[in-house]
C-alpha positions as CSV (number, residue, x, y, z in Angstrom):
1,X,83.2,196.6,36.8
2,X,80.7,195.1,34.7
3,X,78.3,192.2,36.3
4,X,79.0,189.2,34.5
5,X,76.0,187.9,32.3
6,X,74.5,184.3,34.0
7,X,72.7,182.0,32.6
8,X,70.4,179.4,34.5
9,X,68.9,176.6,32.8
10,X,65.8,174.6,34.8
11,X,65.3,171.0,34.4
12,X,62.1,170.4,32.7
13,X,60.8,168.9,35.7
14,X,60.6,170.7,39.2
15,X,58.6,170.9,42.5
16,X,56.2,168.8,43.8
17,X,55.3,165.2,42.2
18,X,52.3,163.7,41.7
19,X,52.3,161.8,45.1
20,X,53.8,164.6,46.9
21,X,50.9,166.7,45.7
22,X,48.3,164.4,46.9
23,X,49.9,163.6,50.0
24,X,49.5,167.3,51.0
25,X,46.1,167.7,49.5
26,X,45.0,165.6,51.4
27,X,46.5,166.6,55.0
28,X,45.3,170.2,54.2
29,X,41.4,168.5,53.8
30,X,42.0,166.7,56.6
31,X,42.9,169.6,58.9
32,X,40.1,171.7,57.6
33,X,37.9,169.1,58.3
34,X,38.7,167.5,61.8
35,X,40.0,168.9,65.2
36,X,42.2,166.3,66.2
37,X,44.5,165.0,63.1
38,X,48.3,163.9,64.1
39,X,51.3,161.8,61.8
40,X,53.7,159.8,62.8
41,X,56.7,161.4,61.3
42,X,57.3,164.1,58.3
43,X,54.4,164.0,55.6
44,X,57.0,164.6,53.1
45,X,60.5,165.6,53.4
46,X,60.7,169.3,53.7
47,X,60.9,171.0,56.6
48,X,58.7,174.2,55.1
49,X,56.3,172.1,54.4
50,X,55.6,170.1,56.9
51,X,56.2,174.0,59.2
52,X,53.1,174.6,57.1
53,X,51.1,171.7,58.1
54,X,52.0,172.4,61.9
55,X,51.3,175.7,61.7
56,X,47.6,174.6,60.2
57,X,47.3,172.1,63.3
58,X,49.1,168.8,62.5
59,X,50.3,167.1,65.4
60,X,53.4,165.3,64.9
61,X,54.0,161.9,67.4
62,X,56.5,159.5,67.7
63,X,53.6,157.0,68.3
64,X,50.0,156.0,69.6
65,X,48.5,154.0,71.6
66,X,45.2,152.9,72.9
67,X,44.5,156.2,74.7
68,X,44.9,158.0,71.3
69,X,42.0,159.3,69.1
70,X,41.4,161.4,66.5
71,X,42.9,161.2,63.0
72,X,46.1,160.0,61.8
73,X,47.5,160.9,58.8
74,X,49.8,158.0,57.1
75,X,52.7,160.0,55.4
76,X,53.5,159.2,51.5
77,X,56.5,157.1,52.7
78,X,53.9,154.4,54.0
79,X,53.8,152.7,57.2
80,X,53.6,149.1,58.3
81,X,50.5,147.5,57.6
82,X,49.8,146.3,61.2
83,X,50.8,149.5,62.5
84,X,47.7,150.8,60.3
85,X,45.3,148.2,61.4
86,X,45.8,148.5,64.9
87,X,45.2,152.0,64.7
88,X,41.9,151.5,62.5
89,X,40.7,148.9,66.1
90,X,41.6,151.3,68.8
91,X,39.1,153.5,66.8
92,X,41.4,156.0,65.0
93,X,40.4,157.7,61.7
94,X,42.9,157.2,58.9
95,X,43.5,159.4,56.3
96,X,45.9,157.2,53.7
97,X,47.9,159.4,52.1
98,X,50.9,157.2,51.2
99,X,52.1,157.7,47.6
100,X,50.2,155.2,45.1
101,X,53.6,154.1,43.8
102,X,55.1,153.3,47.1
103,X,51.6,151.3,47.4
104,X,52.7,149.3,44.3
105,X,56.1,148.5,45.6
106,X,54.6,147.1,48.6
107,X,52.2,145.3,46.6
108,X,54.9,143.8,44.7
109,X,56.9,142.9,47.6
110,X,53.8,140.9,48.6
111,X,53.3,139.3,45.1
112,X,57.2,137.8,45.2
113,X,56.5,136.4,48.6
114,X,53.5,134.5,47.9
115,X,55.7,133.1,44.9
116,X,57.6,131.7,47.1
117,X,60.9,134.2,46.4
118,X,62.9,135.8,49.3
119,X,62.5,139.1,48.8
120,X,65.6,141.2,48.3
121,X,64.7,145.7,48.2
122,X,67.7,147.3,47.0
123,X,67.5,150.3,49.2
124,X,68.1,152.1,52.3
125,X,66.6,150.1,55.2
126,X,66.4,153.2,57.8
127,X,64.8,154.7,55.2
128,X,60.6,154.6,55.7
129,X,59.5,153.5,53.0
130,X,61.6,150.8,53.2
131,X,60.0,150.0,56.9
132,X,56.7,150.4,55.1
133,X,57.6,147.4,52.5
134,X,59.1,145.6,55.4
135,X,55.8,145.9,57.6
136,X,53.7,144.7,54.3
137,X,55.4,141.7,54.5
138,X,55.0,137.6,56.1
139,X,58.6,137.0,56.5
140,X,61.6,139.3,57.4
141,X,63.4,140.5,53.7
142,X,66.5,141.5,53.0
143,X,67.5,144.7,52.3
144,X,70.9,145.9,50.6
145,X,72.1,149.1,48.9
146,X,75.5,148.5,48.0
147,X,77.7,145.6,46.4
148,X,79.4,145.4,49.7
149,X,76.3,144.8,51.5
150,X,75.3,142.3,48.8
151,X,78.5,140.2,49.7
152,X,77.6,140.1,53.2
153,X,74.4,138.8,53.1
154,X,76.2,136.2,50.6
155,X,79.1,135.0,52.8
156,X,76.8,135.2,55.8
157,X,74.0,133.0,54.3
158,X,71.3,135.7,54.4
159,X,71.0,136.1,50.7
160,X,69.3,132.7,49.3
161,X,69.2,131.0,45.8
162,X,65.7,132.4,44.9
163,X,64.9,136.1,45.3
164,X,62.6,138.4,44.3
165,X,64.0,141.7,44.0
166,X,62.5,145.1,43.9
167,X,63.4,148.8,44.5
168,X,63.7,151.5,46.5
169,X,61.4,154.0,44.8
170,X,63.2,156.7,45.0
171,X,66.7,154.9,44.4
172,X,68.8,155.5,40.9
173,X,68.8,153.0,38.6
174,X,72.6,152.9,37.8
175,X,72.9,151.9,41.6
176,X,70.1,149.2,41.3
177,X,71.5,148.0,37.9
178,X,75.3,147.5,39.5
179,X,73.9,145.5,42.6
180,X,71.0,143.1,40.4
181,X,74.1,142.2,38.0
182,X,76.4,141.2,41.3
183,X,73.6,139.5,42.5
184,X,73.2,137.5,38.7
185,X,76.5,135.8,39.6
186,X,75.2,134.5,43.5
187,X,71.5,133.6,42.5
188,X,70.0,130.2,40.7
189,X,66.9,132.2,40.2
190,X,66.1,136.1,40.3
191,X,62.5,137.7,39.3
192,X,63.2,141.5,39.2
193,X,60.4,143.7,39.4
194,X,61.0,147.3,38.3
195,X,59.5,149.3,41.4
196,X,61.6,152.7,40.3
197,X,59.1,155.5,40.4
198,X,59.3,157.0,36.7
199,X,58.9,160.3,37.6
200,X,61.9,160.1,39.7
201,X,63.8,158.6,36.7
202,X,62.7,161.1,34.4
203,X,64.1,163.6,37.0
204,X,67.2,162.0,37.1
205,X,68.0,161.4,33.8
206,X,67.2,164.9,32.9
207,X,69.2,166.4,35.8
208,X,72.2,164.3,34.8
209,X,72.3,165.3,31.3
210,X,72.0,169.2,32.0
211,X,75.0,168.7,34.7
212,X,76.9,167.6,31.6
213,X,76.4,170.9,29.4
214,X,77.1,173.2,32.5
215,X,79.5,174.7,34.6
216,X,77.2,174.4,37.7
217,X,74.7,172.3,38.8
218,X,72.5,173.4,41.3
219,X,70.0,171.0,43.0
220,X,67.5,172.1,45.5
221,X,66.0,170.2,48.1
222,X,66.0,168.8,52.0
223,X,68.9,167.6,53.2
224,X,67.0,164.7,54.2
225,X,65.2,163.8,51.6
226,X,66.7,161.0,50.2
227,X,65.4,161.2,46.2
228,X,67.4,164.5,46.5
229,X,70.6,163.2,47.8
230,X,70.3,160.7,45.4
231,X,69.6,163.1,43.0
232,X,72.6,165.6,43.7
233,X,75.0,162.4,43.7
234,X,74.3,161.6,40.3
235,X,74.9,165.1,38.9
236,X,77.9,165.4,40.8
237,X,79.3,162.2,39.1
238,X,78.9,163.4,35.9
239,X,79.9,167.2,36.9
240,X,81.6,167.1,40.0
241,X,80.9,171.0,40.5
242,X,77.1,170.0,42.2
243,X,76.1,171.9,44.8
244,X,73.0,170.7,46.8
245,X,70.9,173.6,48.6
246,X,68.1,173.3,50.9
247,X,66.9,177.3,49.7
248,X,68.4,180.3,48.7
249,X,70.2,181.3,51.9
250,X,72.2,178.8,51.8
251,X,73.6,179.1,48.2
252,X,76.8,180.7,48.8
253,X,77.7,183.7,46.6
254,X,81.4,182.4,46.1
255,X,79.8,179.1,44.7
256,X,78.2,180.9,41.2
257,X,80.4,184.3,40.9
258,X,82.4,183.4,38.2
259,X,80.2,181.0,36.4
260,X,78.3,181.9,33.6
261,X,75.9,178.8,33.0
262,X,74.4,176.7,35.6
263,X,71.7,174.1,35.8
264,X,68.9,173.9,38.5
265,X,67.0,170.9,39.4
266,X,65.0,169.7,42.9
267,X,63.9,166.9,44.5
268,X,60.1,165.8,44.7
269,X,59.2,167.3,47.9
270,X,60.7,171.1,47.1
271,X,58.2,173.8,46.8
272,X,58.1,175.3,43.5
273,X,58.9,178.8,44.7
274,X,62.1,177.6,46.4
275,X,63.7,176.6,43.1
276,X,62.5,180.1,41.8
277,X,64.7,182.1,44.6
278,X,67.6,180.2,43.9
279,X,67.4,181.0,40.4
280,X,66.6,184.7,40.8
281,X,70.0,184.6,43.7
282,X,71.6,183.5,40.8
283,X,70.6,186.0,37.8
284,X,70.6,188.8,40.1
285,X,72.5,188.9,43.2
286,X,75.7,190.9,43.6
287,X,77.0,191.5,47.1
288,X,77.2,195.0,48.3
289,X,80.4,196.8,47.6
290,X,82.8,196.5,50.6
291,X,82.9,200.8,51.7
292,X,86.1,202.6,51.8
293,X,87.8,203.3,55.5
294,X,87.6,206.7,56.1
């Protein structure tokens, strides 16, 4: 039988951002130029990545203390300001290699709350980033990322009259746009500050119109990275056959062997040549024919 002819169709964007990029730019001069360099948590979210870094020396620890030298590396999620400080007076070196956007959303968060606003992030708050804005801040701000949350704070007095609102970076803007509205209706006054990293917007929107011209959409990335969760669940609203792979192993042979078109998009913190396997699975593989019992 004749191998049917596939088509695969790459989102203009994919592989490493900017901030990703930089973030492991500078780990990798880091560990070339100091013994002792450790990070609280995953650099980025990929686990072949941050297997790399390992592999290279990076230490990963759940925390320090005032034993603890060295160099820490501050991951592109951020971290908590004082966390930073007290490591810079027990005498740590800090490499800062949060992403410069995530830096802004902080800054922003700071900006509303010398305003005077309560600060409301419309995101995930186990998310670190999130922790990272949190930790940048005077007073305690309230975090939501749904509608239903959004009610609670209401009926439980947590969400006030004035608020400042800003967003997760990461987080799609159809979500934001759906809570901010809501939140139009419970509010006297509401400064919004668009903290949405563009690059991750570009992504989406691209990724969601190629999942509506195809008959799969692929989308490559961690399964904890949150930008490519995010990014999966809106192509698989607007083409509910979305498929989200970590590599090429785990794309499924079943899941593209009738299909003749599919898309292929990845989250921020996917290697480049991740993406490319999954497209070559798709264009070439064929599984072995099953063999006769004798």
């Amino acid at each position: 039988m004749a191998i049917k002819e596939r088509k695969v169709i790459m989102a203009k964007e994919v592989g490493f951002c900017f901030g990703v990029k930089r973030a492991i730019n500078l780990t990798r001069q880091a560990l070339s130029e100091r013994e002792d360099v450790f990070i609280l948590g995953d650099l980025v979210h990929n686990k072949r990545v941050t297997d790399e870094l390992e592999g290279k020396g990076l230490r990963k620890e759940e925390d320090y203390d005032e034993n603890s030298s060295g160099t820490m590396v501050i991951r592109a999620h951020g971290l908590p300001k004082a966390k930073i400080q007290m490591a810079k007076t027990i005498g740590l070196e800090v490499v800062d290699a949060t992403c410069p956007i995530v830096l802004r959303a902080q800054e922003a968060a700071q900006m509303l709350e010398r305003d005077g606003y309560q600060v409301v992030i419309v995101g995930d708050e186990n998310h670190a980033e999130i922790k990272g804005i949190l930790g940048a801040l005077e007073q305690p701000a309230l975090v939501v990322d749904s509608i239903e949350e959004l009610h609670t704070a209401k009926a439980s007095y947590k969400l006030l009259r004035k608020v400042g609102v800003i967003f997760q970076t990461t987080h799609a803007l159809e979500l934001c746009n759906e809570i901010v509205n809501e939140m139009l209706m419970m509010c006297k006054e509401i400064r919004i500050i668009n903290t949405i990293c563009r690059p991750v917007q570009n992504r989406q929107d691209d990724a969601v119109e190629l999942a509506s011209r195809v008959q799969l959409m692929i989308v490559v990335g961690s399964a904890t990275s949150a930008n490519t969760m995010e990014l999966a669940a809106l192509c698989r609203h607007h083409n509910p056959n979305t498929v989200h792979v970590q590599n090429a192993e785990e794309l499924q042979y079943e899941t593209f062997r009738d299909v003749e078109v599919v898309g292929l998009a990845s989250g921020l913190s996917t290697p480049e040549d991740l993406v490319e396997a999954v497209r070559v699975k798709v264009l070439t593989y064929e599984p072995e024919p099953a063999t006769a019992a004798v």
